[in-house]
Each structure stands twice: as structure tokens, then as C-alpha cells.
C-alpha positions as CSV (number, residue, x, y, z in Angstrom):
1,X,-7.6,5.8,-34.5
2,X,-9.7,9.1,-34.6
3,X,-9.4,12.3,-32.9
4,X,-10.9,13.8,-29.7
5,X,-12.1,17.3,-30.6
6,X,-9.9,17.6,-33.9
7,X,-7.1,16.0,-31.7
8,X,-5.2,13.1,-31.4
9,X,-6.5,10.5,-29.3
10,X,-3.9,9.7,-26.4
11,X,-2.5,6.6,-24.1
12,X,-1.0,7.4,-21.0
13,X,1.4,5.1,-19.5
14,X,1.2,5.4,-15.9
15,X,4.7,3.9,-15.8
16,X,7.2,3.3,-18.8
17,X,6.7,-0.1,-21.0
18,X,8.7,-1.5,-23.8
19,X,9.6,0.6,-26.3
20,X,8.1,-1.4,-29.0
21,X,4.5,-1.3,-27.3
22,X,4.8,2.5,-27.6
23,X,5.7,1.9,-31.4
24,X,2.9,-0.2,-31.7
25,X,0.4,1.8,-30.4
26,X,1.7,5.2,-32.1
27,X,1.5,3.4,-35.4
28,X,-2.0,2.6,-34.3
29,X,-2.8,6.4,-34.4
30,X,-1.8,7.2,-30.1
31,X,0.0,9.5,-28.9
32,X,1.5,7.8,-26.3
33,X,2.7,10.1,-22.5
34,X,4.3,8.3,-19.8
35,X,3.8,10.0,-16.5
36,X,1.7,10.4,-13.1
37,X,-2.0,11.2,-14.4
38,X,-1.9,14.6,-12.2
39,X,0.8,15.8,-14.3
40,X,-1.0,15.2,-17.6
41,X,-3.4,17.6,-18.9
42,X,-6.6,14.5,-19.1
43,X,-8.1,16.1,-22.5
44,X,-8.4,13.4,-25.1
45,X,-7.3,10.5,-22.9
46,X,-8.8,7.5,-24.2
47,X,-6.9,4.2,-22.9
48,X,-4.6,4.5,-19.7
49,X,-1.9,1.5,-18.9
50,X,-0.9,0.5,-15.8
51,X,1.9,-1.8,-14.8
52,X,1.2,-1.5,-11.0
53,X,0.2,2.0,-10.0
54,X,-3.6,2.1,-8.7
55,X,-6.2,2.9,-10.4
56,X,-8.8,4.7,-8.5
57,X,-12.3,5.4,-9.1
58,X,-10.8,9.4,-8.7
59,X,-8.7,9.0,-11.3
60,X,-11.1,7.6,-14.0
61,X,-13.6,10.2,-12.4
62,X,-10.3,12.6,-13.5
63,X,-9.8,11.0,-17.1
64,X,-13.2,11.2,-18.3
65,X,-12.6,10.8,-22.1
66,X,-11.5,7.0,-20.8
67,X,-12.4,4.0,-22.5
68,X,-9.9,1.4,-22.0
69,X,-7.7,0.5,-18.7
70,X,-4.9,-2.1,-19.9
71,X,-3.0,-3.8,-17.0
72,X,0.3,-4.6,-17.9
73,X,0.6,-8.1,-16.1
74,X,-2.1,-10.4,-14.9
75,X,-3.1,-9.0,-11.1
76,X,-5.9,-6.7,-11.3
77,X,-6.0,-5.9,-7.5
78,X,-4.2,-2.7,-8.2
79,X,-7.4,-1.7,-10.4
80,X,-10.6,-0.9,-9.0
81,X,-12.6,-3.1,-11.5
82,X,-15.7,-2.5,-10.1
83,X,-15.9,1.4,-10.7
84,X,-14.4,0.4,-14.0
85,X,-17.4,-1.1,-15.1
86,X,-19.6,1.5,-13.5
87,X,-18.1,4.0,-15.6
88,X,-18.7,2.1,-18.8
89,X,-14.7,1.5,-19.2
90,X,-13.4,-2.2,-20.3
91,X,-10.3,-3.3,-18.3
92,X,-8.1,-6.0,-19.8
93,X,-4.7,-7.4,-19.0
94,X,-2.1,-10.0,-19.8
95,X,-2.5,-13.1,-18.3
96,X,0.2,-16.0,-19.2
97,X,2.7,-13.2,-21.2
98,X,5.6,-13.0,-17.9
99,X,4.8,-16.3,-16.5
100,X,8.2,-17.7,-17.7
101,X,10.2,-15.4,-16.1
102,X,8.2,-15.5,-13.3
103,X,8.7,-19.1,-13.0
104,X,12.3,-18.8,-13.6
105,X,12.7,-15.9,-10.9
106,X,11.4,-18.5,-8.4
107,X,13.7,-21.4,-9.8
108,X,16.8,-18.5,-8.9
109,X,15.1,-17.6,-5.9
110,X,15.1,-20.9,-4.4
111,X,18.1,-22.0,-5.9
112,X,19.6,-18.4,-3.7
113,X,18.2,-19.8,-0.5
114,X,18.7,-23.2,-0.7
115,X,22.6,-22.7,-2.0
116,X,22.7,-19.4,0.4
117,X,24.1,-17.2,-2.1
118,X,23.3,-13.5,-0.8
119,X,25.7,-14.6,1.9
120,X,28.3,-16.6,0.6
121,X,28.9,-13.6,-1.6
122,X,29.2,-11.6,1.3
123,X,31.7,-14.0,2.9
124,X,33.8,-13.9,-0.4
125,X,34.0,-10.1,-0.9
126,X,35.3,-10.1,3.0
127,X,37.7,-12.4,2.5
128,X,35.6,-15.4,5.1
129,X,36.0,-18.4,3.0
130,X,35.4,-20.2,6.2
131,X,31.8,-19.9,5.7
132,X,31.6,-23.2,3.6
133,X,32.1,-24.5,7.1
134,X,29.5,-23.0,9.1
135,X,26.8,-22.5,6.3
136,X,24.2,-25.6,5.5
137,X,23.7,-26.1,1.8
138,X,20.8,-27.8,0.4
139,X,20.4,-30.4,-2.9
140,X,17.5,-29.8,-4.8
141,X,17.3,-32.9,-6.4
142,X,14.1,-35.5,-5.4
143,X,12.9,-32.8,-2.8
144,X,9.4,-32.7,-3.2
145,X,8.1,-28.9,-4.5
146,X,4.6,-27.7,-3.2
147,X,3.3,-25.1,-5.9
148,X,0.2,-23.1,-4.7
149,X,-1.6,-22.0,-7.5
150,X,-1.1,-24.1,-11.3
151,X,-1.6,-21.2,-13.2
152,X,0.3,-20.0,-16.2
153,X,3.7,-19.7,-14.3
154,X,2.7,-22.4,-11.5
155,X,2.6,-24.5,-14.1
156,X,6.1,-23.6,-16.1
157,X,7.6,-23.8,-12.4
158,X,6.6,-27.3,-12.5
159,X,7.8,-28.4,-15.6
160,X,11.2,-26.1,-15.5
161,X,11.7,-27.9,-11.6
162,X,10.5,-31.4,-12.7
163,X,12.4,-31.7,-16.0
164,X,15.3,-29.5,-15.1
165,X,15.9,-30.3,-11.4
166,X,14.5,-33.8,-10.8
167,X,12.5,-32.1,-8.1
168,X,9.0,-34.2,-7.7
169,X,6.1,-32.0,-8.1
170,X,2.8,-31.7,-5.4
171,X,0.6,-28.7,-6.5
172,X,-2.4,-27.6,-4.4
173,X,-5.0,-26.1,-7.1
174,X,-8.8,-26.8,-6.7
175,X,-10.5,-25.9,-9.6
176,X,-7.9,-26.8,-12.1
177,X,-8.5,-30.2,-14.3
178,X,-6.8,-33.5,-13.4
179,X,-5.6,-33.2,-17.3
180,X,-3.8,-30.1,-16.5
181,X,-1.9,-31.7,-13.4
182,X,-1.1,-34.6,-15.5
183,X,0.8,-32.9,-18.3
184,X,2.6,-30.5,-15.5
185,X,3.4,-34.0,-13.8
186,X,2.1,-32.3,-10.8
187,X,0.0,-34.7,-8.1
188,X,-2.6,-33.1,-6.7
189,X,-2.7,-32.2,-2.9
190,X,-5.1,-30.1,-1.1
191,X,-3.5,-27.0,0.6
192,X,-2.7,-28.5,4.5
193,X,-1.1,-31.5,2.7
194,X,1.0,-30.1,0.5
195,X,2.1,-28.1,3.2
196,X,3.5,-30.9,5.1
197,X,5.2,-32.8,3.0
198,X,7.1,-30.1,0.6
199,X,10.5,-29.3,1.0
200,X,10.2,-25.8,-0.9
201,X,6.5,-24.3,-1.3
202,X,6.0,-21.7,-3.9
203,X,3.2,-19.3,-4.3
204,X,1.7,-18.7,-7.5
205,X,-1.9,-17.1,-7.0
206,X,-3.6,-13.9,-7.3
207,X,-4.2,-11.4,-4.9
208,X,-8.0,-11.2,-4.2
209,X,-9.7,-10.7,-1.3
210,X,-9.9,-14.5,-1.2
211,X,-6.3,-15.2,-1.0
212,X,-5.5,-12.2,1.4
213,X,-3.1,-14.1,4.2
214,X,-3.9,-17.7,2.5
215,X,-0.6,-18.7,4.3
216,X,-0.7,-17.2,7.9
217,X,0.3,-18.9,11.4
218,X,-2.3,-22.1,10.9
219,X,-0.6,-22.9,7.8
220,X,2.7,-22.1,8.3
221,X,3.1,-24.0,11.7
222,X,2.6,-27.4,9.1
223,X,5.1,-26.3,7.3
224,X,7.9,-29.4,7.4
225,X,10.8,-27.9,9.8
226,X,13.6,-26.3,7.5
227,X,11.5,-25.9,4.4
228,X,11.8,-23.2,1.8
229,X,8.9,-20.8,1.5
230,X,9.2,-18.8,-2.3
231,X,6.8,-16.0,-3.1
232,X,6.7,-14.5,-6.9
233,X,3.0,-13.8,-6.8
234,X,1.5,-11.3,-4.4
235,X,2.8,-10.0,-1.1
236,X,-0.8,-10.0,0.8
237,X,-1.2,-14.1,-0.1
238,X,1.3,-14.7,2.5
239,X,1.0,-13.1,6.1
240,X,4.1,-11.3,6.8
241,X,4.2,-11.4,10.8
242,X,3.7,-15.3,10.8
243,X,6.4,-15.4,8.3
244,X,9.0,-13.6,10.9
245,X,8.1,-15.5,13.6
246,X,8.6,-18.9,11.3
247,X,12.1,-18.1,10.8
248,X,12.7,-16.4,14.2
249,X,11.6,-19.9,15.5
250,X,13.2,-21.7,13.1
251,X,10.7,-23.7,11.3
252,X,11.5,-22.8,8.0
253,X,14.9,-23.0,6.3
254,X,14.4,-19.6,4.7
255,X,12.5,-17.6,2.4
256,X,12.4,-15.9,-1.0
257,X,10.3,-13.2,-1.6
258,X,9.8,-11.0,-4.8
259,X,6.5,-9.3,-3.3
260,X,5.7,-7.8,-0.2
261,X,2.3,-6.5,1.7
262,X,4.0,-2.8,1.5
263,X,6.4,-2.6,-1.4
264,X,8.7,-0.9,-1.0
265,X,9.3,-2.9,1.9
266,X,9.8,-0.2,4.5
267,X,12.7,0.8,5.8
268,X,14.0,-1.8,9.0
269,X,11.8,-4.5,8.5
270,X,12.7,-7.6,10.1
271,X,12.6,-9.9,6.9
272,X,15.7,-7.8,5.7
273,X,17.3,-9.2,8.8
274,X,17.7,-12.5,8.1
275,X,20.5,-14.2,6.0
276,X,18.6,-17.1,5.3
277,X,16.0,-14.3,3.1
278,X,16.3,-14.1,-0.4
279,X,14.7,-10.4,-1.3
280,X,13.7,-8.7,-4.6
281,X,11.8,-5.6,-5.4
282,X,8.9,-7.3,-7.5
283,X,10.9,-8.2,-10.2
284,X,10.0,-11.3,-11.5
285,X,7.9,-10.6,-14.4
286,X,10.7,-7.8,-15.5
287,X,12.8,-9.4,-17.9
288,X,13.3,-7.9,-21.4
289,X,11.5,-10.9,-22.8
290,X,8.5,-10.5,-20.1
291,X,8.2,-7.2,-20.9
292,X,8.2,-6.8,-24.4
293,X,5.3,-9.6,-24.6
294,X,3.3,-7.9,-21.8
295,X,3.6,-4.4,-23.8
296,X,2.7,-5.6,-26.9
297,X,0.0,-7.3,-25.8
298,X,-1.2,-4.5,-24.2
299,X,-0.8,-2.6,-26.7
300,X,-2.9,-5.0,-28.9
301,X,-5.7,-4.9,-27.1
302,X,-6.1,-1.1,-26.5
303,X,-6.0,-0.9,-30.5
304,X,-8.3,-3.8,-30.5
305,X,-10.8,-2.2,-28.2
306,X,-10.5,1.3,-29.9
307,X,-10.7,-0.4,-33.4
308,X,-14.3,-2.1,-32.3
309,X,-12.8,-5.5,-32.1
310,X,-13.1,-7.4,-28.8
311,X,-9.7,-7.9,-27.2
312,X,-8.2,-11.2,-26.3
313,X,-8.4,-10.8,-22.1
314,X,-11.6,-8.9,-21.4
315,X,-11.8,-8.6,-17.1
316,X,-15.1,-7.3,-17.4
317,X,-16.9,-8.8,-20.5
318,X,-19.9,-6.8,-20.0
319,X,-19.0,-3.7,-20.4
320,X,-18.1,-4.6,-24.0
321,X,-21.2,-6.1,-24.4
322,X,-23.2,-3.3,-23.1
323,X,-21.3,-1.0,-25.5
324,X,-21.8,-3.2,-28.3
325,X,-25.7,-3.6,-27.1
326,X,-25.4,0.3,-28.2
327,X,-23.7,0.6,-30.9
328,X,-26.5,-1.8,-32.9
């Protein structure tokens, strides 16, 4: 891989990642530290990873040796791109690698709420098995589901609920092709329709300033009363506050929610409060599986980039151009 000043080159890690990324990218000639960047010396740092700790213009100010920032998982919004490219340094990421799990995470998610699971657990461990008499339990089958966004795991959430549990599919996706729709057996909706006639709505886009609140009071208030309202993709597409007051009001049948506009959620918060809320702590992309792909695809690209080669999910293409543009 080269060294920095007769040393070896290094990748920090921001935050752990599969084992056999850190294998990979050691046998690629790394030296690989896992840690906060302000306790790492930032001499010979060449490619930093980040699964979702910020990255500031500060610290690539700090790490001024960088070349590559890898996100491990498709969001970007943790990653100031735009000082990225300022500074000369390609960002890439790894779209599609966790969207299975993701998908699945929602399937469990809404399977939780709909079959209120959190609290018929609760009632079992206290001994209350007259809760199958108070509870109202909810069959999936020929509901209609509402997926907001027919990206990579919008789309496996369509085929694992279509195929799996006869649900029938509306999506809400504007620029994606009719082609794409067809083979997810999705039909297409625009976003206020879908709303109103799904029975569980799951979001699946990505958080840009774009999306920020996508689902607030208007939307929600045409929600269908007692639907399900599933949220594995960022916590700032859905607005929190008009989510309380949906279920304080009792328009929606519940709610599960992997992301959150402040993660941790802080302490109190009235979403915690309600037994018809399915909560995770951004989880969904977190499987063994998930991970290892996301790693080594990280890890693949950082050598890629390195090694001269252009990597597979470039976020800001002309950065790599402009470098090549100097290298002839």
C-alpha cells in the first residue's frame, strides 16, 4: 500500500467493523486503529471509516494525510460531503450491502406491533395471561403495505411482504422506473395516496435535507385510522412531535421505529411511553451478515482507491476525476 514518511499507511475505524474487513484491509498493507480520532495520533492517516459518527470538516482539517472517507452503510448525512470534496478527499459508501436485514428488521418490526409482542411478553413474565382479552391483534395477510422509498431494502420489503405474507404492495417512489415497480409487484402511488389507503406504511429513504420531516402533521392526519407507521431508514424523515400526538389521538395503531431525530433517544421521551411502540436502537442494518458485507465492501474500496483503481460507490465522482486529471 505504501508508506507515509517510511511508515505504514493507516485506516482508522471511527467505530469497530467486522473482523474480516480489518483482515482485508491489513492484508492490503493498513494498519488498521479503531477509536475516537482525538485519541489517535493523525500522522499517516490515509482512509478513515465511519459507520455513523460525524464527520466534520474539523476533523478532516485534523487528519490531513486523508484521502479516502468510507461510510459503512448507505446514509451520507453523517458526512459532510461537501468539505470532503473541498479538501480533495473521495467519500464512498455501501449502498444495497444491509438492505436485507434492513427489510427484514421492518418485516419483525411490524410483525411486533401488529401482534403486540413487547407487551404480551410483559404480560407473560407477570403472570397476566388475561391480556389476550384486552389486547387487539392484527392479521397481516391482504392488508395493503405503503413503502416510501423503493430503494434497495424498499424493494426486498416488498418482495419478502408480498411473497411471504400475502400483503398487497403500494409504494410511493417518483423517480423510480415503472420496470422496477413491476418486478417488486409494487403499484405505484404518489405519497398522499398511499398514505390513505395503507394499512402499515414503511419508510425507506435517505435522510437529506429534502426528506427532513417528509411525514409531519399534513401527512400523518391521512393516515387511515389504526394504521401502522414502521421507520428503518432515518429518524429526521419522520417528524417526531406529529408522531406523539398521532398516537396520543389515536389515529394510528402504533409504531415501529429503529431511528430516531436524537439517537439515543433521550431519556423520558414520550414515544417510550406507549405500548403500542415498537423501539430499537438503530439496528437494522446490524446483523452478522449486514455487517460483514458492509465491511468488506468498505474495505474494498479504500484498497481500490489507494491502489489507483476507481471504487464501485464514488459519492463524489469528481474528486476522483480531478485527481486522476493530475496524475496524467
Amino acid at each position: 500500500m505504501g508508506d507515509t514518511d517510511g511508515k505504514r499507511a493507516r485506516c482508522l475505524c471511527l467505530q469497530p467493523i467486522h473482523p474480516a474487513a480489518v483482515a482485508r484491509l491489513e492484508a492490503g498493507g493498513l494498519a488498521v486503529i479503531t477509536g475516537p480520532a482525538e485519541a489517535v495520533a493523525p500522522d499517516g492517516i490515509v482512509a478513515l471509516v465511519s459507520r455513523n459518527a460525524p464527520v466534520t470538516a474539523a476533523l478532516l482539517d485534523r487528519l490531513g494525510e486523508l484521502r479516502v472517507v468510507a461510510k459503512h452503510g448507505a446514509g451520507l448525512d453523517a458526512i459532510d460531503l461537501a468539505a470532503a470534496s473541498a479538501r480533495g478527499i473521495c467519500v464512498v459508501s455501501t449502498p444495497g450491502a444491509n438492505a436485507l436485514s434492513v427489510a427484514e428488521h421492518a418485516v419483525a418490526l411490524m410483525l411486533a406491533v401488529a401482534k403486540r409482542i413487547v407487551p404480551a411478553d410483559r404480560a407473560v413474565r407477570a403472570g397476566d395471561f388475561g391480556y389476550k382479552f384486552r389486547a387487539d391483534f392484527t392479521e397481516l395477510a391482504g392488508k395493503r403495505l405503503g413503502i416510501v422509498g423503493l430503494g434497495a431494502s424498499g424493494r426486498q420489503l416488498a418482495r419478502i411482504a408480498g411473497l411471504g405474507l400475502g400483503m398487497r404492495i403500494l409504494a410511493s417512489s417518483p423517480t423510480t422506473a415503472d420496470a422496477v415497480f413491476a418486478a417488486c409487484g409494487a403499484e405505484r402511488r404518489d405519497l398522499p395516496a398511499l398514505l390513505a389507503e395503507a394499512d402499515v406504511i414503511s419508510l425507506h429513504l435517505p435522510g437529506r435535507p429534502d426528506t427532513r420531516h417528509l411525514i409531519g402533521a399534513a401527512e400523518l392526519a391521512l393516515v387511515k385510522p389504526g394504521a401502522i407507521l414502521i421507520n428503518t431508514a432515518r429518524g429526521a424523515v419522520l417528524d417526531e412531535a406529529a408522531l406523539v400526538a398521532a398516537l396520543q389521538d389515536g389515529r394510528l395503531g402504533g409504531a415501529g421505529l429503529d431511528v430516531f431525530e436524537a439517537e439515543p433517544l433521550p431519556a423520558a421521551h414520550p414515544l417510550a411511553g406507549f405500548d403500542r411502540v415498537v423501539l430499537s436502537p438503530h439496528v437494522a442494518g446490524s446483523t452478522e451478515a449486514a455487517l460483514e458485507r458492509m465491511g468488506q465492501a468498505v474495505a474494498e474500496q479504500i484498497l481500490d482507491l489507494l491502489g489507483g483503481r476507481r471504487p464501485a460507490h464514488l459519492a463524489n465522482p469528481a474528486v476522483w476525476t480531478a485527481r486522476q486529471g493530475e496524475r496524467a
